[in-house]
N, C-alpha and C positions, 0 to 999 in steps of 0.2 A: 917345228913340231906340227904347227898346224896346217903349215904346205902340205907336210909329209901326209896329216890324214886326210888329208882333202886329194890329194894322188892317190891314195890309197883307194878314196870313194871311188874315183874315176875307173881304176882299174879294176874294181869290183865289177862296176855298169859295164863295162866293157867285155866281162866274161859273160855276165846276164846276158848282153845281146847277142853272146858268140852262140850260149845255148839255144835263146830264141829261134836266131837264123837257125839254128839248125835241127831245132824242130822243127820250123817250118820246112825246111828244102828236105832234106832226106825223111820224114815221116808224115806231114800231113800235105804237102801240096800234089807228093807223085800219086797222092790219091784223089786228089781232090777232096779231101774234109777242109775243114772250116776252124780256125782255131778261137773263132768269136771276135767280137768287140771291132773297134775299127781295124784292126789283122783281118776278122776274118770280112770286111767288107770290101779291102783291100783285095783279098781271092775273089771275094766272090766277083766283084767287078774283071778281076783278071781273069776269071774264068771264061766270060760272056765277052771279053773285046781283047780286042789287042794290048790294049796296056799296061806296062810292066807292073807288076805287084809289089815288088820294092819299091816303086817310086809312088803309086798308089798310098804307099801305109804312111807314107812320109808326109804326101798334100794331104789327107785325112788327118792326120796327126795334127797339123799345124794349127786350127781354132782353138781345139782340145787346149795347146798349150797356150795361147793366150790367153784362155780364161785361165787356167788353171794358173800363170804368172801373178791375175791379179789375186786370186781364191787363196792358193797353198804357198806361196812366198817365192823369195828369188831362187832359193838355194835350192829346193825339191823341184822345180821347174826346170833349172840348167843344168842338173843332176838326168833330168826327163829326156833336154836334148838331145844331151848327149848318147843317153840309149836309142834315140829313135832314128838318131843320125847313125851312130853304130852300125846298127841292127840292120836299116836301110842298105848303106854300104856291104854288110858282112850276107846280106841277102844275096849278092852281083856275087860275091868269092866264091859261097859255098856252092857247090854245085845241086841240080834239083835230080836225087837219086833216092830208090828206092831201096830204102833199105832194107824192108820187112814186104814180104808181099800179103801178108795176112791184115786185113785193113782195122781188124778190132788191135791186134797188137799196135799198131801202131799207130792207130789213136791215140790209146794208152802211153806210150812210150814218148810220143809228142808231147803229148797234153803237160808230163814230167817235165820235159826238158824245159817247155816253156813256163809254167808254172816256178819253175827253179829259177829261169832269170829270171825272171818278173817279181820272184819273193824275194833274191839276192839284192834287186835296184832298190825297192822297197828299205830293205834293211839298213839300208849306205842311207837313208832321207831322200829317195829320189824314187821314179816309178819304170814301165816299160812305156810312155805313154797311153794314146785311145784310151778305153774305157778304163783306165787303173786310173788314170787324173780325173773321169769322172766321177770313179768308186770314191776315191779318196776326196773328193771335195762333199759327195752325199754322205759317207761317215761323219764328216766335220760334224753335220745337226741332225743323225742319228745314229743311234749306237748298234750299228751291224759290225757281223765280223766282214771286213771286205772281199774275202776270198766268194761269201753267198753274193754279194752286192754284184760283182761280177756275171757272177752265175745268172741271174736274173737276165742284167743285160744284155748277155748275149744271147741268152734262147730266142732275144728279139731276129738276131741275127739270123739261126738255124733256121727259124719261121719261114724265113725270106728264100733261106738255100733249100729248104724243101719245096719253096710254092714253083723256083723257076728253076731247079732243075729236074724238079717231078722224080726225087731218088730217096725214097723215106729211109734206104739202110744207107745213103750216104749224112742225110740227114742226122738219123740217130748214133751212127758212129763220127760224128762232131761232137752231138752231146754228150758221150764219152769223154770226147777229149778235153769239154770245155771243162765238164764237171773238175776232173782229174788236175786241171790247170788250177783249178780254184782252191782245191783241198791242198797241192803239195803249197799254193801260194798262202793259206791260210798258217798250214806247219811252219814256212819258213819269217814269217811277217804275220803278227797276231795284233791288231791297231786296237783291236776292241778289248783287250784285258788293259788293266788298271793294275800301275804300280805306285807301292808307297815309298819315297827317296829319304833315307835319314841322310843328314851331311852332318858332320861336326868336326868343325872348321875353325881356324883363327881369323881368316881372309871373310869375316861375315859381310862385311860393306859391297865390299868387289862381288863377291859370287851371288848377293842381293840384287845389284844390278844389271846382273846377267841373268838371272833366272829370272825379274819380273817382267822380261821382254818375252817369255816364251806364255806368256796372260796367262801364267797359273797363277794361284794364291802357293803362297808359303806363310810357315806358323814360325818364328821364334822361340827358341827354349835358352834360357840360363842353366847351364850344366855343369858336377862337377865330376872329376875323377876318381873313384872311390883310392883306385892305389895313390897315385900321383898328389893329388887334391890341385889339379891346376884345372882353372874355370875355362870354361869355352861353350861357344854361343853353339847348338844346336837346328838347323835349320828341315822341316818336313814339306814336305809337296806331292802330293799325287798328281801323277799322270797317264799315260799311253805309255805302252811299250813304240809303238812308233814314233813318238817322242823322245825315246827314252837314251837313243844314240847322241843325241845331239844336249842333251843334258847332260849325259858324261862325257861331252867332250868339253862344255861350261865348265864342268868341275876339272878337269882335268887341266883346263888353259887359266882357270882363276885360282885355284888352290891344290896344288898336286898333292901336296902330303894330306888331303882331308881324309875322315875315316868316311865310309858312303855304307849304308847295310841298305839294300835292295829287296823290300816284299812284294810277294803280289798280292793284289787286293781282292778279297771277293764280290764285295758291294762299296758301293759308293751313296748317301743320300744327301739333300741339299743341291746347292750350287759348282755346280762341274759342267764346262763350257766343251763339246765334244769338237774335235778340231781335224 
């Protein structure tokens, strides 16, 4: 079962990246926009020399992911490579064709595609690489929604595409697309809302030591069943929705039959380690 969701993830990242590449090839590179972060340094450098933009996004990507190995852990990391190695690869397939020749559509229409894989890798515990490893590692010790956090870093990008290619409407139809990337990634992958987990569970010990490895706290309750009257331990924990995959699959591989009621939380105060 746990191959099977772990294949699963793979095959997830794997369609994120099909979307990526093809936003980039059929929507923003036959225009030359920018789809921000290290993607869009990747263009931009390919724009100004010879060298191929796939393989570009890939050496750029590489630092990224060994900080982020040490930062966000093994499993969101090789979840990472494997989109940036996808993505690299599925760059060579797709052909570089104009889909749209109206360059605000398809900004817009890009910015989707890639916003969507980038939220779908997200969702699996894994990211599209460039700046979503770095979004997600400055989410960890502040509480943005990472879809803004993106945003930000790339305008650094656009900055760059408007000083050397002197094009303010190629420029600002990137910001289109970055924006766009960032709002579908926020709908699809939301790291900044706070959920509260009930588990009531027989398996307390076991699912104990699987959830104190993810450094939340958890609170113990003694509970009974009003119809039934059979006692069972109660366990609560707030956390991330981006967390939150990977803590039902804890429950799911340490106690299948638990009952789980899932809230969202509006506020949080005290001690909450943002991750």
């Amino acid at each position: 079962m746990v191959k099977l969701r772990l294949f699963g993830s793979f095959l997830a990242v794997l369609f994120g990246s099909a979307m990526i590449a093809s936003g980039f090839n059929l929507f923003l590179i036959p225009h030359r926009l920018l789809s921000g972060g290290v993607s869009g340094l990747a263009m931009l450098a390919g724009y100004f020399t010879p060298f191929n933009i796939s393989l570009l996004y890939l050496l750029f990507n590489i630092p990224l992911l060994v900080a982020g190995w040490f930062q966000l852990g093994r499993r969101f990391i090789i979840l990472s490579m494997v989109s940036v190695g996808a993505t690299t690869w599925l760059m060579t397939v797709v052909p570089v064709f104009q889909v749209s020749s109206d360059m605000l559509l398809a900004s817009v229409f890009g910015g989707v595609l890639v916003g969507a894989g980038a939220g779908i890798s997200f969702r699996v515990g894994g990211s599209s690489g460039g700046f979503d490893i770095l979004g997600s590692i400055i989410t960890r010790y502040r509480d943005f929604p990472i879809g803004s956090v993106l945003v930000g870093l790339n305008g650094l990008v656009i900055l760059a595409a408007a000083y050397f290619d002197d094009n303010w409407n190629l420029a600002l139809a990137s910001m289109v697309s970055i924006y766009v990337t960032g709002k579908v990634v926020d709908l699809i992958h939301v790291s900044h809302i706070k959920v509260t987990v009930y588990i009531i569970t027989n398996r307390t010990d076991e699912l104990l030591q699987q959830l104190l490895g993810l450094q939340r706290g958890v609170t113990k309750f003694k509970t009974e069943g009003a119809y039934s009257h059979v006692e069972r331990d109660m366990l609560m924990t707030v956390t991330t929705r981006y967390e939150l995959a990977e803590l039902k699959r804890i429950i799911k591989t340490s106690d299948p039959q638990a009952f789980v009621n899932i809230v969202e939380t509006v506020g949080v105060m005290g001690s909450f380690r943002k991750r």
